[in-house]
Residue, then its C-alpha position, 0 to 999 in steps of 0.5 A: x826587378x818588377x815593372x809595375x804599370x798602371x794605365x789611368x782613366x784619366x786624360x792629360x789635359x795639355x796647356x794650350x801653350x804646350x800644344x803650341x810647341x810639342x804637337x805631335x811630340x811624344x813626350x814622358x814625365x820621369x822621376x828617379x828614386x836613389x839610395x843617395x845623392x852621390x852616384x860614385x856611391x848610390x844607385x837608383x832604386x825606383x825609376x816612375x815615366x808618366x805618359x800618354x798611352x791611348x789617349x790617356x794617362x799610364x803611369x809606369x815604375x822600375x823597381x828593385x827588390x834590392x841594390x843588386x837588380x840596379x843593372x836589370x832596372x836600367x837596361x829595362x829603363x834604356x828600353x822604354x825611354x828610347x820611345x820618347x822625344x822630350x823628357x820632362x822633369x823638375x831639376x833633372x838636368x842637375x840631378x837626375x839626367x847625370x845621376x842616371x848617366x853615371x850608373x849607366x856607365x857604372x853597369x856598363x850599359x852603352x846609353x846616355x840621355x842627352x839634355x837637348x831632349x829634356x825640357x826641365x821645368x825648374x829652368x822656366x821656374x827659375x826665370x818667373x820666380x818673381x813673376x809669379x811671386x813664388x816664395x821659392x822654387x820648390x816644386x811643392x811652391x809651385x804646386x801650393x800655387x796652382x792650389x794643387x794638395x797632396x798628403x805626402x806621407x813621406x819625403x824623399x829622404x825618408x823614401x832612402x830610409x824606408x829602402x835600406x829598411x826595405x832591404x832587410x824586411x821586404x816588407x810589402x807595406x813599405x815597398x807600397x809607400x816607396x812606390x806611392x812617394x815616386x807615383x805621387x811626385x809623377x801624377x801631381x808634377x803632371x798637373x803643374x804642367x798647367x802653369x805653362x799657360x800662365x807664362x808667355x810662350x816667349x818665355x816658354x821658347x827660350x827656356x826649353x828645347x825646340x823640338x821639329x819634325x823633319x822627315x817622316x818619324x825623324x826630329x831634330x833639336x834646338x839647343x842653343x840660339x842667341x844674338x851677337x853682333x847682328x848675327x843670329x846663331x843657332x845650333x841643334x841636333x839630327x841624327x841622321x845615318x845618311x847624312x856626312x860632314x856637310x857645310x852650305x853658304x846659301x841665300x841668307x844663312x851659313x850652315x854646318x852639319x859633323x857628323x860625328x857629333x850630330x851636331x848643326x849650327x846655323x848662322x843668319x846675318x841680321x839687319x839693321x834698321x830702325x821701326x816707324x817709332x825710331x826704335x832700333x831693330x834687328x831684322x831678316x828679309x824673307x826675300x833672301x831665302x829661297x824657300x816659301x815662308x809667310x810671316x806668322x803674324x802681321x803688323x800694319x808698320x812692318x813689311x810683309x817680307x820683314x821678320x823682326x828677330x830683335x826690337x830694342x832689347x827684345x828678342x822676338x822669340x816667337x817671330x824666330x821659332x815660327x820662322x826656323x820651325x820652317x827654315x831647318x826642316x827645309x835645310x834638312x831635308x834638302x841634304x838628305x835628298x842629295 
């Protein structure tokens, strides 16, 4: 098993809207290569992460010589990966994530990535297909979009050929095309990345994990949130080793941590009412709160201790991240303080 890393004179060049959500959140782009598409039957041959290292890009790849290195290569793998808060990838939650999961369990390695930490862009391309007028989802319709070319000299289905042939020649010509397939999909994804400044970030909000920092290095997710009977609901991950079964019912919220699963759900009853413009609502007063909060935007005819979380058949995604980007980090640290 080789890793092979190649550090770029090259800076990420970040969306704007990107740096909006994940500031300070360290981040990898990966991309696994398998002998097929069933993981009871095939393993992963070639795993490439792209990161920022020093300010800049640095491409890094775990490479089996053959099948059998497949457990070296995921042990290798698990350690890196530990390094990084979001996973970004095109169709992983699908196919990658649990492929990885499955041989995982199969080499007996006490490992999984949980998809509250993947931010997968198919997801997002998926809901602004017609939009962006996209002929397809594929990423390769993505990338014609953005005017970004590329001269693929094989596919990934021929990169599954190559490595059986690879196998019985270990040819080095045919391990340089392997590894250029999988570098290639790296550095090109990359630079889709841009698209995300051509969606409104609303979108971006409901399509992606929410990611916030709590107290010193520690994160915790945002998984799920939706409306229903003018309550908003709301459940995320923290991990935590200080932290036991915890439940509070405070000034405008219901909270619930378990511990044994990590998990916390938020429940924030809404207001009814209606706007200047006999719209209907649905609305949080900040005064219900017992901690600071000052409105990420104003509007001349709305109050100032008014969030709007939902107008007409509108959520107001953004209005909500602003808000619980400041509510659970209060919660949370509070209960660890106790």
């Amino acid at each position: 098993m080789e890793i092979i890393h190649d550090p770029l004179e090259e800076a990420f060049l970040l969306p704007q809207n990107f740096i909006s959500l994940y500031k300070n959140i360290n981040f990898a782009i990966f991309d696994i290569e398998t002998t097929g598409l069933s993981p009871h039957f095939h393993k992963v041959i070639l795993i490439g992460l792209l990161y920022i290292e020093n300010g800049q890009i640095s491409i890094q790849q775990f490479f089996c010589n053959n099948k059998d290195e497949e457990k070296k290569l995921l042990s290798a793998f698990k350690e890196k990966i530990q390094q990084f808060d979001l996973l970004i990838n095109y169709n992983g939650n699908t196919f990658d994530i649990p492929f990885l999961n499955k041989r995982f369990l199969a080499n007996q390695i006490h490992y999984s990535i949980d998809t509250y930490q993947s931010m997968d862009l198919l997801r997002l391309i998926r809901k602004v297909q017609k939009q962006l007028s996209l002929d397809n989802c594929k990423l390769k319709s993505v990338e014609k979009f953005l005017g970004i070319h590329r001269d693929d000299q094989i596919s990934g289905k021929e990169s599954v050929k190559l490595y059986t042939q690879y196998e019985k020649e270990a040819s080095k010509q045919l391990k340089d095309l392997i590894l250029l397939h999988n570098y290639d999909d790296l550095y090109y994804f990359s630079k889709t990345l841009v698209l995300l400044d051509r969606i409104p970030i609303e979108q971006i909000i409901q399509s992606f994990p929410q990611v916030f920092h709590i107290h010193k290095e520690k994160i915790c997710y945002i998984s799920k949130q939706h409306i229903k009977n003018s309550s908003f609901y709301l459940e995320g991950f923290y991990k935590s080793s200080h932290l036991d079964d915890y439940v509070a019912y405070e000034n405008g919220f219901n909270f619930e941590y378990i511990k044994t699963t990590s998990t916390f759900n938020i429940i924030i009853p809404l207001y009814k009412g209606r706007l200047s413009s006999g719209d209907p609502c649905l609305y949080i007063d900040i005064c219900d709160f017992s901690f600071p909060y000052k409105k990420h935007s104003l509007n001349d005819f709305i109050p100032e201790n008014i969030v709007l979380f939902k107008e007409n058949s509108t959520i107001k995604a953004l209005d909500i991240h602003a808000f619980i980007s400041k509510l659970i980090p209060y919660i949370l640290t509070k209960i660890e303080h106790q």
